[in-house]
LUMGUKOL-145292 format. One record per residue (C-alpha): residue number from 1; residue in three letters; x, y, z. Coordinates in Angstrom, 2 decimals, padded with zeros to 5 digits. Layout:
BEGIN
<rec nr="NUM" rest="ALA" px="X" py="Y" pz="Z"/>
...
//
This chain:
BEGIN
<rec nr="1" rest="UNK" px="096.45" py="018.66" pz="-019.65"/>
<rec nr="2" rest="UNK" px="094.64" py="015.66" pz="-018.44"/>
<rec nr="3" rest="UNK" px="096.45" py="012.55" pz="-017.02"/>
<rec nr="4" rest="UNK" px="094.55" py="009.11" pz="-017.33"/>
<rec nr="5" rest="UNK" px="096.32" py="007.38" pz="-014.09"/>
<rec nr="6" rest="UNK" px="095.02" py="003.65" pz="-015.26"/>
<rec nr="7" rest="UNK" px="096.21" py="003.79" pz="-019.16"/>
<rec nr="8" rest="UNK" px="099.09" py="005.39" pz="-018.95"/>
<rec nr="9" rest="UNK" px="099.75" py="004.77" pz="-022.56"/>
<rec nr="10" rest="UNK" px="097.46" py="006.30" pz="-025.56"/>
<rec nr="11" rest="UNK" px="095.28" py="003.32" pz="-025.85"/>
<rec nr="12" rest="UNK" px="091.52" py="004.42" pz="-026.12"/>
<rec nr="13" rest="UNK" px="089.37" py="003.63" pz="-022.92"/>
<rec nr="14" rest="UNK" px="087.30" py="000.50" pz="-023.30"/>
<rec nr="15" rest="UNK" px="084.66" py="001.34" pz="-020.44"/>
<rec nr="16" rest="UNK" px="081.11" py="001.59" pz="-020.95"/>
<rec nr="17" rest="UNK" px="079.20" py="004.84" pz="-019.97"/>
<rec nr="18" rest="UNK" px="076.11" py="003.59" pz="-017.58"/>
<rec nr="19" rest="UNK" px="074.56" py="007.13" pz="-017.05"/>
<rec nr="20" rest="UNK" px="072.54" py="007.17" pz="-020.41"/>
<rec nr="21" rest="UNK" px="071.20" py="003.33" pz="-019.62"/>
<rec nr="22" rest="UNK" px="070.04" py="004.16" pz="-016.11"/>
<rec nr="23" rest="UNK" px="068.24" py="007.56" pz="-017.32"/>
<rec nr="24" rest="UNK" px="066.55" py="005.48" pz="-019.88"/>
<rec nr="25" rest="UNK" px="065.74" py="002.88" pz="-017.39"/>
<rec nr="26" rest="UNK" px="064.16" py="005.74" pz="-015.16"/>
<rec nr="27" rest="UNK" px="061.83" py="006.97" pz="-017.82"/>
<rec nr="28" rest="UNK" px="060.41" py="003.15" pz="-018.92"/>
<rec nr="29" rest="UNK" px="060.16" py="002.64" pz="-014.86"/>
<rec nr="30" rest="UNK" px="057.98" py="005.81" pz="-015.22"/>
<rec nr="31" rest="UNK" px="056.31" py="005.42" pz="-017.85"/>
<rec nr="32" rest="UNK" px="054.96" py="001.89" pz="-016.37"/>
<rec nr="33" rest="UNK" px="054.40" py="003.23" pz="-013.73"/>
<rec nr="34" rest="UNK" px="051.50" py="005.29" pz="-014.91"/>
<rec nr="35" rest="UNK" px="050.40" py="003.46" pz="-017.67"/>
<rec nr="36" rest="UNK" px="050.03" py="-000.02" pz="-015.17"/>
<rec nr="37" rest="UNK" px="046.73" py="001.18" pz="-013.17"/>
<rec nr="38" rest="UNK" px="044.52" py="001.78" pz="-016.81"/>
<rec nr="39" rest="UNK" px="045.27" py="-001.75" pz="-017.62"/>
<rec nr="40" rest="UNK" px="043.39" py="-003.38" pz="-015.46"/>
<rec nr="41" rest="UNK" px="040.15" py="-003.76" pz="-016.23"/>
<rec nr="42" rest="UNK" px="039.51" py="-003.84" pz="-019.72"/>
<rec nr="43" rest="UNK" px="035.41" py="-003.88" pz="-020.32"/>
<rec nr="44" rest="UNK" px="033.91" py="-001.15" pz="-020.77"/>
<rec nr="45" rest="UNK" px="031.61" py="-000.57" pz="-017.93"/>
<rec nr="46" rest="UNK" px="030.09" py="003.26" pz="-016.76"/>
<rec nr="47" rest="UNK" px="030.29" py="002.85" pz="-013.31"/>
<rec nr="48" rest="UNK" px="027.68" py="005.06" pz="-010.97"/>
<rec nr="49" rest="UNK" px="029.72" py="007.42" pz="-008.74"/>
<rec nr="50" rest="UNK" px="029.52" py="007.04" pz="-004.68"/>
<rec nr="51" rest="UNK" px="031.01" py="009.08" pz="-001.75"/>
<rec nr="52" rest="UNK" px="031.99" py="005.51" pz="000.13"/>
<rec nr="53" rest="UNK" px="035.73" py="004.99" pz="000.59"/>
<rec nr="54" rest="UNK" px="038.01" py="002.50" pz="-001.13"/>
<rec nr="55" rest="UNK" px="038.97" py="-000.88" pz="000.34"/>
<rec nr="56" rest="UNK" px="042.30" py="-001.96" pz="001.53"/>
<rec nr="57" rest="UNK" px="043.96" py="-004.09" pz="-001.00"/>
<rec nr="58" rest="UNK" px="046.11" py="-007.31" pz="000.69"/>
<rec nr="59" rest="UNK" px="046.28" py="-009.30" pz="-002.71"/>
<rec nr="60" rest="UNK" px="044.95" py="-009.15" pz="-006.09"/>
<rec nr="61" rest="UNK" px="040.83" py="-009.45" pz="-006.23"/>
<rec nr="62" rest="UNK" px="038.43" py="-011.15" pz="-008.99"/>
<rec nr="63" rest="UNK" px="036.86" py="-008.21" pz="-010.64"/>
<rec nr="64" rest="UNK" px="033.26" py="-009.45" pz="-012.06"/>
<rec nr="65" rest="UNK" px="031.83" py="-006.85" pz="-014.64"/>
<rec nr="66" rest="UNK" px="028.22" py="-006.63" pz="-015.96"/>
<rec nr="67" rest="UNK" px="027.81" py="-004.02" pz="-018.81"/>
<rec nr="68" rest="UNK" px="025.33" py="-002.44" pz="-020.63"/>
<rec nr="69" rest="UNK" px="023.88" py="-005.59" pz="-022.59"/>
<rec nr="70" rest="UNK" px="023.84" py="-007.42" pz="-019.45"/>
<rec nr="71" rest="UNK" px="026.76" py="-009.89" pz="-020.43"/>
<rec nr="72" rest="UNK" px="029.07" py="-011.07" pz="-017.68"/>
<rec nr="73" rest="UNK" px="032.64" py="-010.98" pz="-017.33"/>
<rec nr="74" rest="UNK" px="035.53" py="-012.16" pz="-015.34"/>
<rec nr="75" rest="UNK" px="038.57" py="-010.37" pz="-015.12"/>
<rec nr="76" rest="UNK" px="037.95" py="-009.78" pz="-018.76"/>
<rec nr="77" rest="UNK" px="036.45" py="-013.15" pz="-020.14"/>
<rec nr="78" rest="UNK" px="033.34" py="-013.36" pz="-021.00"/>
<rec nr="79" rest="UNK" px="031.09" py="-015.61" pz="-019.15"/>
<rec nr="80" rest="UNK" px="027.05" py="-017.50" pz="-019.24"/>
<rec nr="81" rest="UNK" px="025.33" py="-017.14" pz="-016.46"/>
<rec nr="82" rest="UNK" px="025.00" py="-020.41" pz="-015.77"/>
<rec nr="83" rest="UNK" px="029.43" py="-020.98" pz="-015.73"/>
<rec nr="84" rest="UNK" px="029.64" py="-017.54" pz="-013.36"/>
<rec nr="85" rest="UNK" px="030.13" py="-019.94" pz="-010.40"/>
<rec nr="86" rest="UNK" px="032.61" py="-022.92" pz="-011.85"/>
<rec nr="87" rest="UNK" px="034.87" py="-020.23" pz="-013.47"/>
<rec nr="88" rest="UNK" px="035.10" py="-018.23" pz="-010.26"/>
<rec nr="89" rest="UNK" px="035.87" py="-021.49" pz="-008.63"/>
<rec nr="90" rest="UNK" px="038.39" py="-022.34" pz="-010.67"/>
<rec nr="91" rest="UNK" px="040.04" py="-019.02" pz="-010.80"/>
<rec nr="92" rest="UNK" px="040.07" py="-018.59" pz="-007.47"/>
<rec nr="93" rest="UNK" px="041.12" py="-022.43" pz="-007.07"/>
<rec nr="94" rest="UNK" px="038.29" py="-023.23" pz="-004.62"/>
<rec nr="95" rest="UNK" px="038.63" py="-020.38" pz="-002.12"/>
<rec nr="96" rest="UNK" px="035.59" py="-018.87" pz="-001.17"/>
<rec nr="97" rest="UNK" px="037.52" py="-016.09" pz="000.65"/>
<rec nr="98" rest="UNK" px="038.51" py="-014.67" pz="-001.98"/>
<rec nr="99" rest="UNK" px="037.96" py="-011.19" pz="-002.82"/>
<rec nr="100" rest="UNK" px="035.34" py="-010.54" pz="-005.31"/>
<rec nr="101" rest="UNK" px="034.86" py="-006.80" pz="-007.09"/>
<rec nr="102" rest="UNK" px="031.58" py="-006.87" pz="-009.03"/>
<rec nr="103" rest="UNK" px="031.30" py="-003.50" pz="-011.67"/>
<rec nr="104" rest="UNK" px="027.89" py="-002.95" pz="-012.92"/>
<rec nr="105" rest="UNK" px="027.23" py="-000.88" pz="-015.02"/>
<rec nr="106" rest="UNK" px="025.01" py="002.43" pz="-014.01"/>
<rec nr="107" rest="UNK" px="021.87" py="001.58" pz="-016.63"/>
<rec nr="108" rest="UNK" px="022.07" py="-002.14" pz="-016.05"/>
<rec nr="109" rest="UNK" px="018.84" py="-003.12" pz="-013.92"/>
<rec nr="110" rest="UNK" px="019.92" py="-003.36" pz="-010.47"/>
<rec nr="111" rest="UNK" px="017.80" py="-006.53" pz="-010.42"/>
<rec nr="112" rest="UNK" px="020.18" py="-008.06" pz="-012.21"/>
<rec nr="113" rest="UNK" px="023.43" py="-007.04" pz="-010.58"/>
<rec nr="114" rest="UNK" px="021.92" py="-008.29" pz="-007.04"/>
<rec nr="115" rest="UNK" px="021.08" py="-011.47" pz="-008.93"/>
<rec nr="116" rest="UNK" px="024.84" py="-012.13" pz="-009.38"/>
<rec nr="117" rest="UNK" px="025.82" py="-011.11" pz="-006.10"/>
<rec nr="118" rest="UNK" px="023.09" py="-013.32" pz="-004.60"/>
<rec nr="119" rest="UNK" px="024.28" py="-015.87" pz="-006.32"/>
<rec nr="120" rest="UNK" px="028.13" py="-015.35" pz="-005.23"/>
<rec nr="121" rest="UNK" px="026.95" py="-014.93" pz="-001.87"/>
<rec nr="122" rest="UNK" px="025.06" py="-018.72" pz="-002.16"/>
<rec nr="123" rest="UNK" px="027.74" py="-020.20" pz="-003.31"/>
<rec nr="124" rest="UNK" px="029.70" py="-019.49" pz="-000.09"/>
<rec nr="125" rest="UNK" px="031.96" py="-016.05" pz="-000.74"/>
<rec nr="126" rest="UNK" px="031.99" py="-013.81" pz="001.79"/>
<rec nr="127" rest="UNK" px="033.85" py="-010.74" pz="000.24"/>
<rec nr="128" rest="UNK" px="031.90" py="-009.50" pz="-002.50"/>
<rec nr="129" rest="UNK" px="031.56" py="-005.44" pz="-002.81"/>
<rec nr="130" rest="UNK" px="030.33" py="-002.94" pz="-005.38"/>
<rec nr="131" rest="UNK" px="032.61" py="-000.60" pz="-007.28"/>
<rec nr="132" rest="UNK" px="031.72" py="002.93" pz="-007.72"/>
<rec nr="133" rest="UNK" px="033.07" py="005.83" pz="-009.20"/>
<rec nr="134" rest="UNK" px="033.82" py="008.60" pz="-006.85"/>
<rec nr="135" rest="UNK" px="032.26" py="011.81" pz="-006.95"/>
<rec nr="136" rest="UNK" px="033.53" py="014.06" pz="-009.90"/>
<rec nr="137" rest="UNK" px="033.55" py="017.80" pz="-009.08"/>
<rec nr="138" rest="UNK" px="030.82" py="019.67" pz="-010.12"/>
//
């Protein structure tokens, strides 16, 4: 026979169980987790595949995609040619040290991709680099 020391009369307890909202908690935590790193980027690019080593990440950078068609994008807006500059500006509120990720895509002429990054490069940012795929195993 079990004694309940606090109610010592027949009075149902009134508490609320936590366990079952903490393992639910741990399985959304999870599940964010590993859903958080394929949001993104959302264009489509095929990126060509490279030995090279990632960067170190201190903050967030501007990703700038160019797919197939040859269309640009920030983040994941599309963008003329001509506005590549002002929108970087403006989303990187005038700092030219920003970080600056440009994805083109594998047929894309290169011609075109080092167009862009010339022209990043001429406006006065420093940190612009090329994403790759790595290496899948063959």
């Amino acid at each position: 026979m079990a004694f309940n020391l606090k109610n010592k009369s027949k009075d149902p307890i009134s508490e609320i169980n936590v366990t079952p909202f903490v393992d639910v908690m741990l399985v959304l935590l999870i599940v964010f987790m590993v859903t958080a790193p394929l949001l993104t980027v959302g264009v489509q690019v095929d990126l060509p595949e490279s030995s090279a080593d990632s960067l170190p990440e201190e903050q967030e950078p501007l990703t700038l995609s160019i797919n197939s068609k040859g269309e640009i994008f920030i983040q994941e807006s599309k963008v003329e040619f001509d506005n590549v500059i002002a929108k970087i500006l403006a989303v990187s509120k005038n700092r030219t040290d920003t970080r600056i990720y440009v994805r083109g895509d594998k047929t894309i002429n290169y011609g075109r991709v080092l167009e862009v990054m010339g022209m990043l490069s001429g406006s006065g940012f420093t940190k612009v680099a090329l994403i790759s795929e790595p290496y899948k195993e063959r």
